[in-house]
N, CA and C atoms as an extended XYZ file, in Angstrom:
387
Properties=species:S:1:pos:R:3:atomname:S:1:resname:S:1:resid:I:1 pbc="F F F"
N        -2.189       67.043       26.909 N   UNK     1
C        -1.289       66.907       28.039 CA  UNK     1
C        -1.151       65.428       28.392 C   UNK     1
N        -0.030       64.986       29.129 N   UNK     2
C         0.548       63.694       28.939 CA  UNK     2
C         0.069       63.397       30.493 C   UNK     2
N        -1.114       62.078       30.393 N   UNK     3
C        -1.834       62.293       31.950 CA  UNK     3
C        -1.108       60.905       32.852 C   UNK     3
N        -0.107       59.543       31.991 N   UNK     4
C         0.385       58.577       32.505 CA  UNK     4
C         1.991       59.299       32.411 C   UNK     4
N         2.726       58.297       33.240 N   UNK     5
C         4.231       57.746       32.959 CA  UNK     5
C         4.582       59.120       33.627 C   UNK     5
N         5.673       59.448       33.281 N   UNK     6
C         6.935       59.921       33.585 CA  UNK     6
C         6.407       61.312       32.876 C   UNK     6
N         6.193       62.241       33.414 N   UNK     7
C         5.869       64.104       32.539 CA  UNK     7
C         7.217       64.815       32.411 C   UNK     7
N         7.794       64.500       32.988 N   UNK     8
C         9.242       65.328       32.752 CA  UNK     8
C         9.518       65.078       31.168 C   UNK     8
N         9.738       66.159       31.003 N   UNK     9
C        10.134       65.739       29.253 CA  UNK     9
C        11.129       65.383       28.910 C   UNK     9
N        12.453       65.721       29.478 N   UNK    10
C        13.688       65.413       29.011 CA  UNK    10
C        13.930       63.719       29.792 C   UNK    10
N        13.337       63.454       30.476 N   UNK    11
C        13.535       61.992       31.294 CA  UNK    11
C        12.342       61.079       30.044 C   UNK    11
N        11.045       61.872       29.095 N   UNK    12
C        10.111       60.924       28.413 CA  UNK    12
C        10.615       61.068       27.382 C   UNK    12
N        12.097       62.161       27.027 N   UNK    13
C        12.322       62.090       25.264 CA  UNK    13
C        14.000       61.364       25.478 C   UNK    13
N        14.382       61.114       26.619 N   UNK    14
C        15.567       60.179       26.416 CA  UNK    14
C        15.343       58.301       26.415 C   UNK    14
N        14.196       58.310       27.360 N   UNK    15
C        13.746       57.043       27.429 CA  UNK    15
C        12.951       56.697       26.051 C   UNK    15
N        12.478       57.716       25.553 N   UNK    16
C        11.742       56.850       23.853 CA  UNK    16
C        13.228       56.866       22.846 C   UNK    16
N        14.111       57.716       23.195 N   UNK    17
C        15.078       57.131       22.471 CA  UNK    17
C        16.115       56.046       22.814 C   UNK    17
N        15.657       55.232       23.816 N   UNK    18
C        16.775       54.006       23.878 CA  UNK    18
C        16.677       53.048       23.095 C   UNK    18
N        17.778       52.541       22.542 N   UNK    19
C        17.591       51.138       22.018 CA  UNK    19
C        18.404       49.894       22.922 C   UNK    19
N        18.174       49.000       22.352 N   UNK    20
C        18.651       47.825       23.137 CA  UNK    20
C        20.315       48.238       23.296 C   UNK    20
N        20.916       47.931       24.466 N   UNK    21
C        21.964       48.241       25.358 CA  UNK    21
C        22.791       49.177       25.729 C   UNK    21
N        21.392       50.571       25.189 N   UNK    22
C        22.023       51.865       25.490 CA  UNK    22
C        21.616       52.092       27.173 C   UNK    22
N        22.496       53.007       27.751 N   UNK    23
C        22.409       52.921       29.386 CA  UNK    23
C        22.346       54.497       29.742 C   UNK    23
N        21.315       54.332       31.068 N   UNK    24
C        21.373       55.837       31.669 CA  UNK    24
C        21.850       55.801       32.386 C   UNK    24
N        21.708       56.818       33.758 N   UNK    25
C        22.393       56.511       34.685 CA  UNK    25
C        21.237       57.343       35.932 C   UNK    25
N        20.821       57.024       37.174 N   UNK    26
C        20.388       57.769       38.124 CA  UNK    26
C        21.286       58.155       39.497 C   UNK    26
N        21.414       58.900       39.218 N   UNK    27
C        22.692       59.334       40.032 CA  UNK    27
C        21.999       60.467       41.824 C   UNK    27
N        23.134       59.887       42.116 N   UNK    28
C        22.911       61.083       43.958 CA  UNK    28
C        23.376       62.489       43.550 C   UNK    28
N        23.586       63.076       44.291 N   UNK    29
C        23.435       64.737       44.166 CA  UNK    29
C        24.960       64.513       44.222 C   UNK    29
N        25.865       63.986       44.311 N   UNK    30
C        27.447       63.937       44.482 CA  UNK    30
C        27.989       63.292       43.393 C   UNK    30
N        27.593       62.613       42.578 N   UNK    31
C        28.331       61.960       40.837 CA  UNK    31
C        28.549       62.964       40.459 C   UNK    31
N        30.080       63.041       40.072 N   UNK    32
C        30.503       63.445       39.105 CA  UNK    32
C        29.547       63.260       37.585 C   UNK    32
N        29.417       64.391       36.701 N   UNK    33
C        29.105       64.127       35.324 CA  UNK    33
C        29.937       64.611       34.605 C   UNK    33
N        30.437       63.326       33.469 N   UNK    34
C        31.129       63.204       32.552 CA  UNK    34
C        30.496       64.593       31.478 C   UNK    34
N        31.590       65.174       30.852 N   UNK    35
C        31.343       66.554       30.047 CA  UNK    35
C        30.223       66.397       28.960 C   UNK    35
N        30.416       64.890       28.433 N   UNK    36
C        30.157       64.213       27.321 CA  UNK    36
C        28.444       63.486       27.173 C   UNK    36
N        28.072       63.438       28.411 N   UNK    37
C        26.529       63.222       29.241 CA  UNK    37
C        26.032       64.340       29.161 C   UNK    37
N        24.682       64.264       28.343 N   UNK    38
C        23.927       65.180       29.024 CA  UNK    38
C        23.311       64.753       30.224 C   UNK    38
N        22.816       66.106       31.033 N   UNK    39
C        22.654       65.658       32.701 CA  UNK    39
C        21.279       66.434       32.787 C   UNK    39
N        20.232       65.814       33.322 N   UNK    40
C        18.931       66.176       33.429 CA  UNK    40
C        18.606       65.979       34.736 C   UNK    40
N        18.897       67.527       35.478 N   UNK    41
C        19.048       68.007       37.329 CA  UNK    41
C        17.476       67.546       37.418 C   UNK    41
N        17.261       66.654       38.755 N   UNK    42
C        16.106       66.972       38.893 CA  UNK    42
C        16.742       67.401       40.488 C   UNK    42
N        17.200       67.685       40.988 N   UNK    43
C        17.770       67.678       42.837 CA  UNK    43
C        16.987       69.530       42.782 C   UNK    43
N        16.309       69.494       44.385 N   UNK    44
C        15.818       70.379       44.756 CA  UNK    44
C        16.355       70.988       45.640 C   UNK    44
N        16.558       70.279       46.430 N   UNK    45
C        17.407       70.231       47.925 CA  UNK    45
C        17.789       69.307       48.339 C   UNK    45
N        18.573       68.976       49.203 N   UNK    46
C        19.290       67.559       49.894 CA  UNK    46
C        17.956       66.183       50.135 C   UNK    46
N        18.124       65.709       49.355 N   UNK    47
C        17.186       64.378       49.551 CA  UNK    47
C        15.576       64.683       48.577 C   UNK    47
N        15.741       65.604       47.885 N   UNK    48
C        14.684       65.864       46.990 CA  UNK    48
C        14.686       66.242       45.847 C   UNK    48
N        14.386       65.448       44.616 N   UNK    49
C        13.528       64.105       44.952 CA  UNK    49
C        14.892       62.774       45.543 C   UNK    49
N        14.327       61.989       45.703 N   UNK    50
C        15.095       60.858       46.511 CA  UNK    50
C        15.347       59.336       45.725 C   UNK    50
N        16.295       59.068       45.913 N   UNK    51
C        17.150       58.129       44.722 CA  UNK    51
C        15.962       56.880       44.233 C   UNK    51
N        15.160       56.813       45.346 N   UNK    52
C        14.011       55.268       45.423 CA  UNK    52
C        12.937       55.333       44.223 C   UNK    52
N        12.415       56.946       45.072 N   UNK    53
C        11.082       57.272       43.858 CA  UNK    53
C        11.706       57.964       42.423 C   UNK    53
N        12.781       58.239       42.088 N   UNK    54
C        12.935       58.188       40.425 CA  UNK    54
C        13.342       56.893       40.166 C   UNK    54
N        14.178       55.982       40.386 N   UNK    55
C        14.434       54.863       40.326 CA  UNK    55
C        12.898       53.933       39.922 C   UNK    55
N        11.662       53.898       41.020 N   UNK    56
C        10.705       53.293       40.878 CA  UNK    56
C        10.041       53.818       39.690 C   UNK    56
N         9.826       55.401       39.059 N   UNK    57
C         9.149       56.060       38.087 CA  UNK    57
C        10.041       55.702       36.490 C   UNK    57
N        11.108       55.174       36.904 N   UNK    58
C        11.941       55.513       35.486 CA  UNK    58
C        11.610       53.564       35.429 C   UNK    58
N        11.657       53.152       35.572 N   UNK    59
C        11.886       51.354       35.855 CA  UNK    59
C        10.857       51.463       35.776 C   UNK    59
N         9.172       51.779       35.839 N   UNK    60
C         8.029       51.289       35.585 CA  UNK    60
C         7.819       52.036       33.768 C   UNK    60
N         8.600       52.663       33.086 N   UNK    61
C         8.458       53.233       31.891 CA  UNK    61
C         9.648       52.378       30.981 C   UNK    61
N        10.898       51.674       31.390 N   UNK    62
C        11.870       51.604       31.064 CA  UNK    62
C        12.115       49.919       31.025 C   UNK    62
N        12.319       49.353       29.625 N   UNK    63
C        12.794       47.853       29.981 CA  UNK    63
C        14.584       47.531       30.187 C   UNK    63
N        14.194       47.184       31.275 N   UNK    64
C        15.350       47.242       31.730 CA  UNK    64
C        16.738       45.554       31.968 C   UNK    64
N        17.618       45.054       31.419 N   UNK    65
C        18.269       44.017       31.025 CA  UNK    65
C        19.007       43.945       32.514 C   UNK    65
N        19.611       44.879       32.663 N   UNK    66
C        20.629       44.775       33.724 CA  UNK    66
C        21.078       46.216       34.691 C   UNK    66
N        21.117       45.982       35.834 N   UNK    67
C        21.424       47.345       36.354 CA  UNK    67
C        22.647       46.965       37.314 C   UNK    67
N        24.040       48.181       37.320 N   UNK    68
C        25.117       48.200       37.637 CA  UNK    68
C        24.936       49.333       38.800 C   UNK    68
N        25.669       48.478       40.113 N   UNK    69
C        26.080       49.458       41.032 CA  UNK    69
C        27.383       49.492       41.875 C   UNK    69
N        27.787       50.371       42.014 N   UNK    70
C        28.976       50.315       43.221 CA  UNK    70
C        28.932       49.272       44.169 C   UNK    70
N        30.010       48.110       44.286 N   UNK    71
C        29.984       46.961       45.382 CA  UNK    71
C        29.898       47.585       46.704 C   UNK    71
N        30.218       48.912       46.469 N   UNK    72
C        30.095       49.769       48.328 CA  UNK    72
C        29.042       49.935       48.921 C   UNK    72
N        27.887       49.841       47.707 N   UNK    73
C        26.404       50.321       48.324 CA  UNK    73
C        26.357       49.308       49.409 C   UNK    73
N        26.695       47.851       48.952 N   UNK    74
C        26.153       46.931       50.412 CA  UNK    74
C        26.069       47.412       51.331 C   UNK    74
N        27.471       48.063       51.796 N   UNK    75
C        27.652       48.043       53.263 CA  UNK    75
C        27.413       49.493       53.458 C   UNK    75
N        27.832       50.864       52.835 N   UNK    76
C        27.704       52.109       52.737 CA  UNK    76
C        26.124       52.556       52.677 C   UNK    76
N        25.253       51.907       52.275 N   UNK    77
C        23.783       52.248       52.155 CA  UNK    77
C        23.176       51.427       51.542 C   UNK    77
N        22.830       50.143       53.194 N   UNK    78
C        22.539       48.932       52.877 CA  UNK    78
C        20.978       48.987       52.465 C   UNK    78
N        20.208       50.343       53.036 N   UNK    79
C        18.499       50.567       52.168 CA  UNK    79
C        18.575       51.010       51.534 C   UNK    79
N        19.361       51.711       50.243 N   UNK    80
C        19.241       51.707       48.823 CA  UNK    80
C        19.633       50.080       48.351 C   UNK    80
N        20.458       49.394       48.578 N   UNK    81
C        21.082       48.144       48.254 CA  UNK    81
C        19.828       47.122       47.981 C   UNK    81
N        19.043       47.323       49.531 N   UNK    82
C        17.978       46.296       49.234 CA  UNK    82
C        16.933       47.146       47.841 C   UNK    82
N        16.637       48.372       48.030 N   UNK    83
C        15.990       48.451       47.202 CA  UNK    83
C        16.106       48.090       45.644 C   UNK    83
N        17.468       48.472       45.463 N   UNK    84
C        18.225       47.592       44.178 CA  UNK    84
C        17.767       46.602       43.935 C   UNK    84
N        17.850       45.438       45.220 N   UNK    85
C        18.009       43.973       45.224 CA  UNK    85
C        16.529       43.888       45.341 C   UNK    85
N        15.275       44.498       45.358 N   UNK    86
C        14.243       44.117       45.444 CA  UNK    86
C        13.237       44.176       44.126 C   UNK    86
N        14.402       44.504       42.822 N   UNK    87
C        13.569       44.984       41.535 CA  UNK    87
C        13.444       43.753       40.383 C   UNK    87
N        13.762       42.415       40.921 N   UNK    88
C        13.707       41.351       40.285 CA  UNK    88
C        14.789       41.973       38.919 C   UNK    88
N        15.853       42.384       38.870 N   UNK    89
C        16.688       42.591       37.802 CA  UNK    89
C        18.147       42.448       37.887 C   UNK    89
N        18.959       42.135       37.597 N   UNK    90
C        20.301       41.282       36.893 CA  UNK    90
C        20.914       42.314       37.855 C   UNK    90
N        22.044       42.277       38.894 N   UNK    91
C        22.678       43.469       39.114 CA  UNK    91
C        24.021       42.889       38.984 C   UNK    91
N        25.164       44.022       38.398 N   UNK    92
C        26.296       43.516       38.106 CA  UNK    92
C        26.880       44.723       38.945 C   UNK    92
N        27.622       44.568       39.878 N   UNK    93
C        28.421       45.234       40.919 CA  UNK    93
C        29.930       45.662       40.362 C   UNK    93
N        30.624       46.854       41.094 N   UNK    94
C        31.645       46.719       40.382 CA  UNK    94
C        32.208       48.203       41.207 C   UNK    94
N        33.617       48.296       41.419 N   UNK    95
C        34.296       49.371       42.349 CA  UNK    95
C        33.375       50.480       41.718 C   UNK    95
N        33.437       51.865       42.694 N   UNK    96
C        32.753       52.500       42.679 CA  UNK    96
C        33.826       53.987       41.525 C   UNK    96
N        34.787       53.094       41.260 N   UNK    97
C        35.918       54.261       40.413 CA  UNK    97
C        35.331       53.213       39.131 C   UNK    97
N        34.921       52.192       39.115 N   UNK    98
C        34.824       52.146       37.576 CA  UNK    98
C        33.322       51.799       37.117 C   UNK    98
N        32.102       52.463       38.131 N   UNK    99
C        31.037       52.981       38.199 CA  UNK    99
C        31.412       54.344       37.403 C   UNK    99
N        31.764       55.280       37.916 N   UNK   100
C        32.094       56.635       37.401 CA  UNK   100
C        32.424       56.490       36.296 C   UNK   100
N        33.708       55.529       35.838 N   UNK   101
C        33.822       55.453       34.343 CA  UNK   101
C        32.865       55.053       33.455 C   UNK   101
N        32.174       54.682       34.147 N   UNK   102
C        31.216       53.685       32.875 CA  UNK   102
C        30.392       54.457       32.570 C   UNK   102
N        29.724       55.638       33.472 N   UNK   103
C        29.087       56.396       33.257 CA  UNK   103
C        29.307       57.781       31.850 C   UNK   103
N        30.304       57.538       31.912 N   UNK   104
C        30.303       58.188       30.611 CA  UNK   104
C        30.047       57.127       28.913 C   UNK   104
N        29.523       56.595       29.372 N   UNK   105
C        28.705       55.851       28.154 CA  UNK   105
C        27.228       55.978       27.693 C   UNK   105
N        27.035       56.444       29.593 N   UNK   106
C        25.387       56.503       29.553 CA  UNK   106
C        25.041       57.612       28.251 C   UNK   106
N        23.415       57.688       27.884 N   UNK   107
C        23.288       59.081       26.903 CA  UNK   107
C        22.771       59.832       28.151 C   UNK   107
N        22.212       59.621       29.243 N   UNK   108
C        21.592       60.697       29.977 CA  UNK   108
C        22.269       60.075       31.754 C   UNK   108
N        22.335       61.173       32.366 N   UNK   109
C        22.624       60.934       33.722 CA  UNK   109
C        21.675       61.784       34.552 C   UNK   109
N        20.473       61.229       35.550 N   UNK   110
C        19.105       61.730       35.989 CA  UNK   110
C        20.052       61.929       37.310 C   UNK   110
N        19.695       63.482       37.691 N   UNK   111
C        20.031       63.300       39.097 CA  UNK   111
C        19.409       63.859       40.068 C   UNK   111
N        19.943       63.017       41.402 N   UNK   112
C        18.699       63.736       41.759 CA  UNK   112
C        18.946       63.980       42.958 C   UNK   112
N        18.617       64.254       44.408 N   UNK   113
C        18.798       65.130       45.437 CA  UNK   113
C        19.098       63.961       46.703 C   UNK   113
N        19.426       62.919       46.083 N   UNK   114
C        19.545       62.318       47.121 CA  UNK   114
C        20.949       61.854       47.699 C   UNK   114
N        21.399       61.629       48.853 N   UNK   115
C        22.969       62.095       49.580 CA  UNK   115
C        22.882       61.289       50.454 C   UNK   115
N        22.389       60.024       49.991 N   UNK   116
C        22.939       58.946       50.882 CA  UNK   116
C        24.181       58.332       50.101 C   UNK   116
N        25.283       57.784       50.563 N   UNK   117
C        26.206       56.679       50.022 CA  UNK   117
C        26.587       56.113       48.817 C   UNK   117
N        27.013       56.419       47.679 N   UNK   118
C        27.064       55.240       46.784 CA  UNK   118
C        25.432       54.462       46.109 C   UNK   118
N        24.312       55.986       45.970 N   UNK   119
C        23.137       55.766       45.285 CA  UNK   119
C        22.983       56.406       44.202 C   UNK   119
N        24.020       55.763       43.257 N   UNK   120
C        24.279       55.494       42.029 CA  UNK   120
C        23.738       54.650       41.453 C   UNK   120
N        23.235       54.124       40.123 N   UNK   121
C        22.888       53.208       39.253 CA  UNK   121
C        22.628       53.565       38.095 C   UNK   121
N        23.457       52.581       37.236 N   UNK   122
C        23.220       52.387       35.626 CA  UNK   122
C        22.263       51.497       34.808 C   UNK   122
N        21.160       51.574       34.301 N   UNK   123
C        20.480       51.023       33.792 CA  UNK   123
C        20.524       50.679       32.518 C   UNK   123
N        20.899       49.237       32.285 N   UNK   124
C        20.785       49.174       30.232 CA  UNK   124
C        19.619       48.584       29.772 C   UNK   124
N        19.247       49.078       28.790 N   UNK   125
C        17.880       49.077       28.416 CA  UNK   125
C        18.195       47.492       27.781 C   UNK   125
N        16.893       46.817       27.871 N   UNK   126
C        16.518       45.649       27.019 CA  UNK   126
C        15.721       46.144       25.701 C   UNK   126
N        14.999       44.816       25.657 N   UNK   127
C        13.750       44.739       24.393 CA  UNK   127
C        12.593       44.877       24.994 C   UNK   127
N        11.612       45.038       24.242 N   UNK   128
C        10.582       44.676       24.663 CA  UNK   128
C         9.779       43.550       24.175 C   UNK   128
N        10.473       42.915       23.102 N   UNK   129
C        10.205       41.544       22.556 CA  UNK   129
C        10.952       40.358       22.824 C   UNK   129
């Protein structure tokens, strides 16, 4: 049995398959998912689990180059924003209609129960060298 990291299996067998500048996505309980994504529900109920703590669990397993969010989070859900802004990582902002598009690039879209604002984010994987 797997006693570190991330136990969910479909969140530990998409993350061993990234390579450099493939992208996921952690999404709120309200993203649209593209047909073409597979989508790995983790939402229980409204705010569970919550956009911060998969974000913090997937980013301590995951090397991460750059992460993309909706320019709305600023002002729409300015404590996810800081939390964004508090992960020492590259953020490239961008309307929240061509957030949605991009998301169909990701290979996996994690979602999860949380229903605050525009707590969306795309993560592209780096190296680890």
């Amino acid at each position: 049995m797997k006693k570190l990291g991330i136990l969910n299996r479909d969140i530990a067998r998409v993350l061993a398959s990234l390579g450099h500048t493939d992208q996921i996505v952690i999404a709120d309980c309200g993203l649209p998912i593209p047909s073409n994504v597979e989508c790995i529900d983790l939402s229980i109920r409204l705010g569970v689990p919550n956009f911060v703590d998969v974000l913090t669990e997937v980013l301590a397993d995951m090397e991460v180059e750059l992460m993309m969010a909706a320019t709305e989070v600023r002002t729409e859900s300015p404590s996810i924003h800081q939390e964004l802004e508090n992960r020492q990582i590259s953020i490239r902002y961008l309307p929240h209609d061509e957030l949605k598009a991009e998301t169909s690039k990701a290979k996996a879209i994690i979602r999860t129960g949380e229903c605050a604002p525009y707590a969306n984010v795309i993560l592209r994987a780096g190296v680890i060298f």
